[in-house]
GUDOMI-175111 format. One record per residue (C-alpha): residue number from 1; residue in one letter; x, z, y negated. Coordinates in pm, whole numbers. Layout:
% GUDOMI-175111
> NUM;A;X;Z;Y
...
This chain:
% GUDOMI-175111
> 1;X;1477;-1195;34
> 2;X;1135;-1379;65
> 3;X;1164;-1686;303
> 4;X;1062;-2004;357
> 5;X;698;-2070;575
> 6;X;880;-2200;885
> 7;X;1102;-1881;872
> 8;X;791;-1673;952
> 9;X;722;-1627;1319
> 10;X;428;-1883;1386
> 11;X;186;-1537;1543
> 12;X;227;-1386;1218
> 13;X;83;-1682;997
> 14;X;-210;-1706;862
> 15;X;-440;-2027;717
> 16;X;-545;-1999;347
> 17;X;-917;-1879;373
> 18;X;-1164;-1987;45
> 19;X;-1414;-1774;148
> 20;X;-1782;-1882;41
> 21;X;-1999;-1671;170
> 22;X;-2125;-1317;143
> 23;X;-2364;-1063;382
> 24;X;-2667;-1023;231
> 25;X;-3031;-866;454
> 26;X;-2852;-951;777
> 27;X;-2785;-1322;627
> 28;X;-2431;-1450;606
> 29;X;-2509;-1658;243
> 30;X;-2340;-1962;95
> 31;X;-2199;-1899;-253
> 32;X;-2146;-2177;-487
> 33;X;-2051;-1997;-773
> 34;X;-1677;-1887;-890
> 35;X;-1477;-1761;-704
> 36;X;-1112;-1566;-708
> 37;X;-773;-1662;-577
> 38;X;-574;-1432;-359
> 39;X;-208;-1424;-424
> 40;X;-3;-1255;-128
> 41;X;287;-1025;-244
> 42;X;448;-1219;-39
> 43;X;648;-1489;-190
> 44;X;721;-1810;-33
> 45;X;1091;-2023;-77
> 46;X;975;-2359;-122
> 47;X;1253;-2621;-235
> 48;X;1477;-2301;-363
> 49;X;1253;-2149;-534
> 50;X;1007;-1868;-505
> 51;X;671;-1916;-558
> 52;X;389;-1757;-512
> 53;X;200;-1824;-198
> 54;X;-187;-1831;-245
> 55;X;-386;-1689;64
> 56;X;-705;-1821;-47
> 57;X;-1024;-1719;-222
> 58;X;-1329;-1474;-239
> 59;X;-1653;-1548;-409
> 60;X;-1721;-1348;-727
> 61;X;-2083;-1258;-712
> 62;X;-2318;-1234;-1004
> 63;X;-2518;-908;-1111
> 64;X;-2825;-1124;-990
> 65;X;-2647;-1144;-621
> 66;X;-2555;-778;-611
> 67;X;-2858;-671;-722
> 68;X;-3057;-836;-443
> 69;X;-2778;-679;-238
> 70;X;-2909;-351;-329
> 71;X;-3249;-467;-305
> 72;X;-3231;-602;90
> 73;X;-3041;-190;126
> 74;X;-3353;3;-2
> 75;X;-3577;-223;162
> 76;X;-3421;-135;476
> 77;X;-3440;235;397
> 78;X;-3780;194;260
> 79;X;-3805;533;177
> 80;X;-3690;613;463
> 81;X;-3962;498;673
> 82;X;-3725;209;778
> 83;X;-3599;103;1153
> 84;X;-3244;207;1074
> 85;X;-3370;559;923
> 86;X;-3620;672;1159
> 87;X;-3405;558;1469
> 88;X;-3275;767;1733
> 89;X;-3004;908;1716
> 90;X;-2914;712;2072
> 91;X;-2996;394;1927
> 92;X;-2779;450;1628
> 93;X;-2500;473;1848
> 94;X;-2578;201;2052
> 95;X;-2579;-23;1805
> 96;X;-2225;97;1672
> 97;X;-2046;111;2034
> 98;X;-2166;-255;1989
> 99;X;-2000;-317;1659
> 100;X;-1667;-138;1780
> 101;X;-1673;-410;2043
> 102;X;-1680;-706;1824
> 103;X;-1423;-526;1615
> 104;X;-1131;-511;1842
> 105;X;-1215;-879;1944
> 106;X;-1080;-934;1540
> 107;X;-704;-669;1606
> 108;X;-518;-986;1513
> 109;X;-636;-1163;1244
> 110;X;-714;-821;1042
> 111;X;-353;-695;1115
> 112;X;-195;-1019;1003
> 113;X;-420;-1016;674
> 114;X;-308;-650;582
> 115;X;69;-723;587
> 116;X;-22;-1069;407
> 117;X;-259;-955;132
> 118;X;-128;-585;48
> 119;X;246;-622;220
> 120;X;168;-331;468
> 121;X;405;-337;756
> 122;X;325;-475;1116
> 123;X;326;-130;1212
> 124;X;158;73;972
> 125;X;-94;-238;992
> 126;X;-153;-207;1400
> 127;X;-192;187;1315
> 128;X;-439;152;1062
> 129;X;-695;-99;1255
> 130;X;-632;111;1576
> 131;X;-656;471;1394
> 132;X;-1002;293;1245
> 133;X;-1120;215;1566
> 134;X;-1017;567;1712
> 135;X;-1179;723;1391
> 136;X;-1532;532;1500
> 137;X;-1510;686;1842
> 138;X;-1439;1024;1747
> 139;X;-1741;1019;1516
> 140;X;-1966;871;1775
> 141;X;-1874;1205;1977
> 142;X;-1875;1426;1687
> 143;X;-2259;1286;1650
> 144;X;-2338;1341;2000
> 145;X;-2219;1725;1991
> 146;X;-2437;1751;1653
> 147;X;-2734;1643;1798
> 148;X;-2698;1837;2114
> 149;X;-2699;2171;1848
> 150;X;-2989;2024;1702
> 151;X;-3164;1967;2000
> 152;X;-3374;2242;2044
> 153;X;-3637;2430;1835
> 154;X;-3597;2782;1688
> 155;X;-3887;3036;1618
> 156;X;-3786;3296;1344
> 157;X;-4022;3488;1138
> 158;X;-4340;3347;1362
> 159;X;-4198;3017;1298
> 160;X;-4116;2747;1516
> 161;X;-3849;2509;1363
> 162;X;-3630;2224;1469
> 163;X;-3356;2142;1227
> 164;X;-3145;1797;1226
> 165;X;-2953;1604;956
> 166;X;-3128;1355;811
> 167;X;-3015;1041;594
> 168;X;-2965;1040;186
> 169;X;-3074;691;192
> 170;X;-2885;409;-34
> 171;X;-2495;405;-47
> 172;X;-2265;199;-225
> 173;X;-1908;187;-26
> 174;X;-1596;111;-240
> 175;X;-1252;192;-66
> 176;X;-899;196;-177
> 177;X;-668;-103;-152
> 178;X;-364;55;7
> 179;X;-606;172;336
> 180;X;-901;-113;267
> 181;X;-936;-90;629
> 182;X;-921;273;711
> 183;X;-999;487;434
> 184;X;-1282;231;400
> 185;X;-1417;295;682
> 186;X;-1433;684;677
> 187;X;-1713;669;436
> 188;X;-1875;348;556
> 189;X;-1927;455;968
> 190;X;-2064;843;852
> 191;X;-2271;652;600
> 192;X;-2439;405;856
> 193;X;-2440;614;1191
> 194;X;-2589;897;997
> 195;X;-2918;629;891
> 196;X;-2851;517;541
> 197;X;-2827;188;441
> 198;X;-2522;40;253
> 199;X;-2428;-196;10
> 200;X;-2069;-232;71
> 201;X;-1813;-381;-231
> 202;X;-1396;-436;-133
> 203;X;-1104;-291;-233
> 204;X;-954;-493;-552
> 205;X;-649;-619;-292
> 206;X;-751;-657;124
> 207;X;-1087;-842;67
> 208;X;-1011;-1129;246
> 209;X;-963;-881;546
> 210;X;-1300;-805;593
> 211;X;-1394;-1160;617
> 212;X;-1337;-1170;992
> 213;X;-1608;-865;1050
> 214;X;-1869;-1054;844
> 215;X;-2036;-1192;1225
> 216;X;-2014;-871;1335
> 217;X;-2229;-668;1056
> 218;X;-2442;-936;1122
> 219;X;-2468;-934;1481
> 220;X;-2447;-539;1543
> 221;X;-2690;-403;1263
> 222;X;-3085;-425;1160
> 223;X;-3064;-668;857
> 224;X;-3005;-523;495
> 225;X;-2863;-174;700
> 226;X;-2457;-334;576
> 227;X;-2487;-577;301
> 228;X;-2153;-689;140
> 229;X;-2100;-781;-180
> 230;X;-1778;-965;-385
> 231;X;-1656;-997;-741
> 232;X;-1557;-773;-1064
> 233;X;-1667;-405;-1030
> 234;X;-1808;-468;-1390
> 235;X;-2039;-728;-1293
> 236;X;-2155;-577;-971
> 237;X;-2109;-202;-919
> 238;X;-2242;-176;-1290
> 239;X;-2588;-376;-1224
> 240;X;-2653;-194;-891
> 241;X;-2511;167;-1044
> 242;X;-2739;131;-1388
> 243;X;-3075;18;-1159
> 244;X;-3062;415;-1029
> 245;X;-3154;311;-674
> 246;X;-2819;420;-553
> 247;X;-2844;794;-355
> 248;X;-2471;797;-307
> 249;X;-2184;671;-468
> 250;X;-1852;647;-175
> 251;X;-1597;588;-401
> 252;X;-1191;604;-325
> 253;X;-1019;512;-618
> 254;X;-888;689;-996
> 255;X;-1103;937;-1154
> 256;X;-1106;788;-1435
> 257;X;-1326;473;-1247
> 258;X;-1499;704;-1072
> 259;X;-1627;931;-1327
> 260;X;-1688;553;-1492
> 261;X;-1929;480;-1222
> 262;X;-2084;769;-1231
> 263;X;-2181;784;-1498
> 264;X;-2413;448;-1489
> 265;X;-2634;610;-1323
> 266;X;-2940;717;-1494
> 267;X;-3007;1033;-1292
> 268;X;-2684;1203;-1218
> 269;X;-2867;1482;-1095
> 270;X;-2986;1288;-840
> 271;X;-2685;1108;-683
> 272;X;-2464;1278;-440
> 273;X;-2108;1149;-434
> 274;X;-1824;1126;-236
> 275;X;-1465;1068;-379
> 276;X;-1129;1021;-326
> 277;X;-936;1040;-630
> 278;X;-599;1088;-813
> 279;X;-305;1323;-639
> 280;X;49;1417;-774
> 281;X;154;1590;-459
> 282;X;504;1788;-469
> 283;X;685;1946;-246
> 284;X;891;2236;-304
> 285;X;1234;2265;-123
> 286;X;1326;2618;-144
> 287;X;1690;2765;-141
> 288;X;1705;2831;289
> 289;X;1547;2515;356
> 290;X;1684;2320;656
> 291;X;1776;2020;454
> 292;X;1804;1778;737
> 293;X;1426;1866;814
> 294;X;1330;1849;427
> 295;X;1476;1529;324
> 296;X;1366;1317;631
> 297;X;989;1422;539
> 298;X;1079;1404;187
> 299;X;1148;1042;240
> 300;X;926;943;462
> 301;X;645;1153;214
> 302;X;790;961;-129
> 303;X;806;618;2
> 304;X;634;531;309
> 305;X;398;172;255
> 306;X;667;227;-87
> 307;X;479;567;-193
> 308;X;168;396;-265
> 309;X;-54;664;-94
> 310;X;-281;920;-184
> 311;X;-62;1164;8
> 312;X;277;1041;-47
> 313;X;497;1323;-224
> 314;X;506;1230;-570
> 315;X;780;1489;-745
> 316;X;1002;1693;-608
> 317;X;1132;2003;-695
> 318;X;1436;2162;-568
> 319;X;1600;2472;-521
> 320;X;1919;2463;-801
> 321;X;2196;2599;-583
> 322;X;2112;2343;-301
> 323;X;2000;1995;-507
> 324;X;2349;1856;-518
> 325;X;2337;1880;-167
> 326;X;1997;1762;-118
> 327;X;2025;1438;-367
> 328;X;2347;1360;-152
> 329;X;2129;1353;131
> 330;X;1849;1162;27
> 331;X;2072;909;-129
> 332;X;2220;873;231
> 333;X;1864;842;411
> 334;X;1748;626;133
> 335;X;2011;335;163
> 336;X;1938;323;537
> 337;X;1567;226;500
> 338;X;1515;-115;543
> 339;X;1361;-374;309
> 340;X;1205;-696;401
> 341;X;901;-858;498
> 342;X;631;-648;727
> 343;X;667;-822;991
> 344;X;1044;-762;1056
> 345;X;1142;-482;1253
> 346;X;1247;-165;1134
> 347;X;1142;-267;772
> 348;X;1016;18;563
> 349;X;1009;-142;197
> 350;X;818;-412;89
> 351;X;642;-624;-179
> 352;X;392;-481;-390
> 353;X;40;-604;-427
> 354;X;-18;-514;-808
> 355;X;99;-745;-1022
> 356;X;114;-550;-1302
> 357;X;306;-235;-1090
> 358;X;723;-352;-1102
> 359;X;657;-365;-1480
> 360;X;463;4;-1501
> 361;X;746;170;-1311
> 362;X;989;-4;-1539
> 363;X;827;167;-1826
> 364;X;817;512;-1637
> 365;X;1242;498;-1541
> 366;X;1284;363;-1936
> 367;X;1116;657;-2013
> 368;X;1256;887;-1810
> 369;X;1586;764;-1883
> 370;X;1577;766;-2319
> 371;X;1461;1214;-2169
> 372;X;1767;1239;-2013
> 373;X;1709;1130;-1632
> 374;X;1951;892;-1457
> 375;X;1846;658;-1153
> 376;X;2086;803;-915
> 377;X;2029;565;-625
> 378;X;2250;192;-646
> 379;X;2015;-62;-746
> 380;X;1729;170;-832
> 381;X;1419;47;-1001
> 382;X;1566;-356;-995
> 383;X;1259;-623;-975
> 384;X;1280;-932;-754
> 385;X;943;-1040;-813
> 386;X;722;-845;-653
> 387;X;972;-610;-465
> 388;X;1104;-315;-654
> 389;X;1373;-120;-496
> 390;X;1267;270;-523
> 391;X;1418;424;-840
> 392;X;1502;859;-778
> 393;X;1517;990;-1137
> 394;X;1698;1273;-1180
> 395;X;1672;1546;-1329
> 396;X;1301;1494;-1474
> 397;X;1177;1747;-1699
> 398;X;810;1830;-1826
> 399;X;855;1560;-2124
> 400;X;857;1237;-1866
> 401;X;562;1037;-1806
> 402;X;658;1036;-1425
> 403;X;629;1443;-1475
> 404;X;226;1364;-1542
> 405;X;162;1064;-1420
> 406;X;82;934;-1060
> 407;X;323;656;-1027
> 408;X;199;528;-711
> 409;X;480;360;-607
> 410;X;870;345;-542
> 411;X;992;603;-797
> 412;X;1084;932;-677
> 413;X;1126;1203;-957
> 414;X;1339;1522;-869
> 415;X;1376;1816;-1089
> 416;X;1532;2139;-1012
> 417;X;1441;2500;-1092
> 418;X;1564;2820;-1051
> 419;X;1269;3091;-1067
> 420;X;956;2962;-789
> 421;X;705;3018;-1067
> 422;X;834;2690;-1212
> 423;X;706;2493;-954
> 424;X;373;2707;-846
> 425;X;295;2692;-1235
> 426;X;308;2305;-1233
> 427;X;74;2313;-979
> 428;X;-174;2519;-1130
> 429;X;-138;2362;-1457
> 430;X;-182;2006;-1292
> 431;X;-504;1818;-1327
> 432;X;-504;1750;-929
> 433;X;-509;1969;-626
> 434;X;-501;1806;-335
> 435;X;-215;1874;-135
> 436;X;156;2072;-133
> 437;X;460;2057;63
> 438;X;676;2367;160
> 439;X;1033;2320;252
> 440;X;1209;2684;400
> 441;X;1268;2888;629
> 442;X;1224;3279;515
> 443;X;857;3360;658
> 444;X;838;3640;377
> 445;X;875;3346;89
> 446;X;680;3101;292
> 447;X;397;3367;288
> 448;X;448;3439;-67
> 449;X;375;3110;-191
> 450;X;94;2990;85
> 451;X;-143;3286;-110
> 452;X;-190;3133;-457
> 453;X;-145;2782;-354
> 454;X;-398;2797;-119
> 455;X;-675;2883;-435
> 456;X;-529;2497;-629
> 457;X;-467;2303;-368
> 458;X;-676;2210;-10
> 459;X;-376;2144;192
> 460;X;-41;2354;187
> 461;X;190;2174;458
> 462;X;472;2347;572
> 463;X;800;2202;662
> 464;X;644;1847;657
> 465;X;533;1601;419
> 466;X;157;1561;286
> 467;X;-72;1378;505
> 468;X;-438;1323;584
> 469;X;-438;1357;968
> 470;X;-571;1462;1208
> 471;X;-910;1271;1142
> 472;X;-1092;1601;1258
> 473;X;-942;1820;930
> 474;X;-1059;1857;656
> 475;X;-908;1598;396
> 476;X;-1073;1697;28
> 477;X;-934;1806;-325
> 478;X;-979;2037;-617
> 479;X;-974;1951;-974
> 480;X;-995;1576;-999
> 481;X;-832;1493;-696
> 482;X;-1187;1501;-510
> 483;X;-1553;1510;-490
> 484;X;-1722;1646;-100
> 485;X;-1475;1679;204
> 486;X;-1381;1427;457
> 487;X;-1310;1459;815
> 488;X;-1504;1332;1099
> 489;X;-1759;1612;1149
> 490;X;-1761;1637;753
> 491;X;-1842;1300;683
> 492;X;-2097;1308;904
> 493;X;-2288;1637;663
> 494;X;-2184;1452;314
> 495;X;-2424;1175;444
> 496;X;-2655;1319;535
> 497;X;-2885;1639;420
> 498;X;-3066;1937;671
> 499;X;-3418;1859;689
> 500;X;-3648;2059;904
> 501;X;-3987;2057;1101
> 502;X;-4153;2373;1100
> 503;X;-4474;2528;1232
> 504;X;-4643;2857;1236
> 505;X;-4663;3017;1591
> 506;X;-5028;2985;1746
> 507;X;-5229;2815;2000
> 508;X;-5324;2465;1802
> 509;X;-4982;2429;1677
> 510;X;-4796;2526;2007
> 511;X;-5016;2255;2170
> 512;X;-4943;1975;1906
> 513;X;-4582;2085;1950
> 514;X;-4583;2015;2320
> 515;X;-4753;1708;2354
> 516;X;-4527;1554;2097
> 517;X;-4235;1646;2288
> 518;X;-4330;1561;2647
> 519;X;-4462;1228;2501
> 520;X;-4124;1152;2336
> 521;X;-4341;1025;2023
> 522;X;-4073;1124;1707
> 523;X;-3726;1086;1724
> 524;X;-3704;1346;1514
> 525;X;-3874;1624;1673
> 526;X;-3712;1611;2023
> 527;X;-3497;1781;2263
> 528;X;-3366;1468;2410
> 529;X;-2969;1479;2373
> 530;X;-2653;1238;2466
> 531;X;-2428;1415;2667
């Protein structure tokens, strides 16, 4: 399965990179210290044997480094008496239309180093670096139109006002690894182009990605606006998190780590946060589903980018009468997807980038299997290093770890049931609530299940699989699946908090109030907009 380096197309190389160097106060900084190796997913056939193939290296700051990471960020903000802060809302933009430029200049390289370090096909690589740029634009424009509402003062009460958004000050960025690009970047743009200042730390896989954007921070941004930072969450996030200079924690990751990092902080009552947590996503394929329709998006749901997404459908339960049929069907779809490297056309399945995963989902089928599931697919759950073929266990019951747990990964667990409480009481007695698929077509049992799903979960999807698109929905959770909402207008309001200017009606003040604005002399109060 994995080849040899002069079987890979020459445009889809890449050099080993042993990065030494970090963005610190608009200063790209030579580290000398330790630093750790990247291993791709992707094995290499050297001699006849696989090995794996090292991509290079990343430094691995100390608390000391971080820490004047941090410090460079709320110098910047200053108390938000900064440049970056206090700068129109024009200039803001300005500056990231610039960025956006020097971005697509580095399409390539970034594309190549997603399908290298987290095995991410060609495709869904290209999508995510273009849907990042796309998502950049539309909040640009989705800025614009808020400051065009916010554009003019309002008298109420014998007061004259003019509200705007203004920034929370510090963030500290931390994205997922299976979107390091993407999902990344939907807290890190709101976070900057709203005014605060960020000190941005990598996803644990998809560092070396970022390496290429480095100049352009640099370049595009007042220094110590985007500092980024390397090395063991520990070391770092815990020194910066524990100083209580942080205003808002972006974090997409487990609960568990986020609650972690939360709770470093020595005045929780005074750090906002924004999270992305844990989902266990089902869908429910009721007994009149169109089954053609519900196992395409049931497979594409369970195991696109090999079901290691927030969104992907992680059980499934199906209508008794109709999941002999259904199996059947998936079994068919499923030994039609493709496996190989990302680069090869067509090819669905790949490696995976945790080490540790193949032998976590071995311990979820052994499980599953000694509670009386079978893996009903040929070859399920089989390891070849770092590829795992998907394993569907069936039937799963409420005593199987995969019931609970978010396997986040190539095992799909189907379970039947009979009465629809079954499944609508799994969801409400589930820890997460982000998202549900409905598979059928009788509009009165469609309706009758939208109405109390709609109160534990913040996306019902029907006849389709779980997603986070379009960029201008809402994408949020209940329970511990989430923490604030994301979208592109809603980003931009978790960033940022309504402040106002206000003045009581009469002569002195109306005067003041002119002058100010025909002289253009605050960038606050001003009813100059950006069509």
């Amino acid at each position: 399965m994995f080849p040899t380096l002069e079987q890979i197309p020459e445009k889809f190389r890449v050099e080993p990179l042993d990065q030494d160097c970090y963005l610190v106060n608009g200063e790209i900084i030579k580290w000398t210290g330790a630093r750790k190796d990247v291993f791709s997913p992707i094995q290499i056939t050297e001699n006849g044997q696989v090995k794996a193939y090292r991509l290079g290296s990343y430094p691995m700051l100390s608390a000391d480094a971080a820490l004047e990471a941090l410090d460079a960020a709320a110098t910047a903000y200053d108390l938000g008496r900064g440049e970056w802060p206090t700068m129109s809302v024009k200039n803001r933009i300005d500056h990231m239309l610039l960025f956006v430029k020097k971005m697509k200049e580095q399409r390539t390289i970034v594309v190549n180093w997603l399908m290298w370090e987290i095995g991410k096909t060609l495709a869904d690589s290209e999508k995510e670096f273009d849907r990042t740029i796309d998502y950049i634009i539309d909040t640009i424009e989705a800025l614009k139109t808020l400051d065009r509402d916010s554009s003019r003062l309002r008298k109420e009460g014998g007061i004259y006002a003019q509200i705007r958004r203004g920034p929370m000050g510090v963030v500290l960025c931390m994205g997922p690894y299976n979107y390091p690009l993407n999902e990344t970047f939907t807290t890190l743009i709101p976070a900057l182009i709203m005014g605060n200042c960020v000190v941005f730390k990598p996803a644990k896989f998809g560092v070396l990605l970022i390496h290429p954007l480095l100049e352009a921070f640099k370049e595009c941004f007042p220094k110590g606006v985007i500092n980024v930072v390397y090395g063991s969450g520990q070391e770092t996030v815990g020194a910066i998190m524990k100083t209580g200079k942080v205003d808002v924690l972006a974090f997409i990751g487990t609960s568990s780590s986020g609650n972690n990092i939360k709770k470093m902080h020595p005045h929780q009552n005074r750090l906002r946060a924004v999270l992305g947590l844990d989902a266990k996503n089902p869908a429910i394929v009721l007994e009149d589903a169109n089954l053609d329709n519900a196992v395409e998006e049931c497979i594409s749901g369970s195991l696109s980018y090999n079901g290691q997404r927030c969104t992907a459908l992680k059980i499934i339960f199906v209508h008794e009468n109709i999941a002999d049929e259904f199996n059947k069907r998936y079994m068919a779809k499923l030994s039609k997807l493709k496996a190989g490297m990302p680069w090869e056309p067509g090819v669905m399945l790949t490696p995976l980038p945790e080490t540790h995963k193949p032998q976590y989902l071995h311990e979820l089928i052994a499980d599953a299997e000694a509670k009386g599931a079978k893996v009903i697919n040929e070859k399920g759950g089989e390891v070849n290093y770092s590829f795992v073929t998907p394993a569907v266990l069936f039937p799963v019951n409420s005593t199987m770890r995969v019931y609970h747990e978010e396997q986040f990964g190539p095992v799909v667990p189907i379970l039947t049931f009979r009465n629809i409480t079954e499944p609508i009481s799994y969801v409400v007695e589930s820890n997460f609530g982000q998202q549900v698929s409905i598979f059928g077509t009788d509009d009165r049992h469609i309706a009758e299940l939208i109405d109390p799903l709609v109160n534990q979960v913040c996306r019902v999807n029907i006849n389709s699989q779980c997603q986070r698109g379009p960029d201008s929905y809402p994408f949020n959770g209940r329970k511990d699946s989430a923490e604030g909402t994301l979208s592109v207008t809603d980003a931009l309001r978790v960033f940022s908090i309504r402040t106002m200017v206000a003045s009581k009606d009469n002569e002195l003040n109306r005067k003041l109030l002119t002058e100010i604005l025909e002289k253009r002399e605050s960038n606050f109060l001003s009813t100059d907009y950006m069509l």
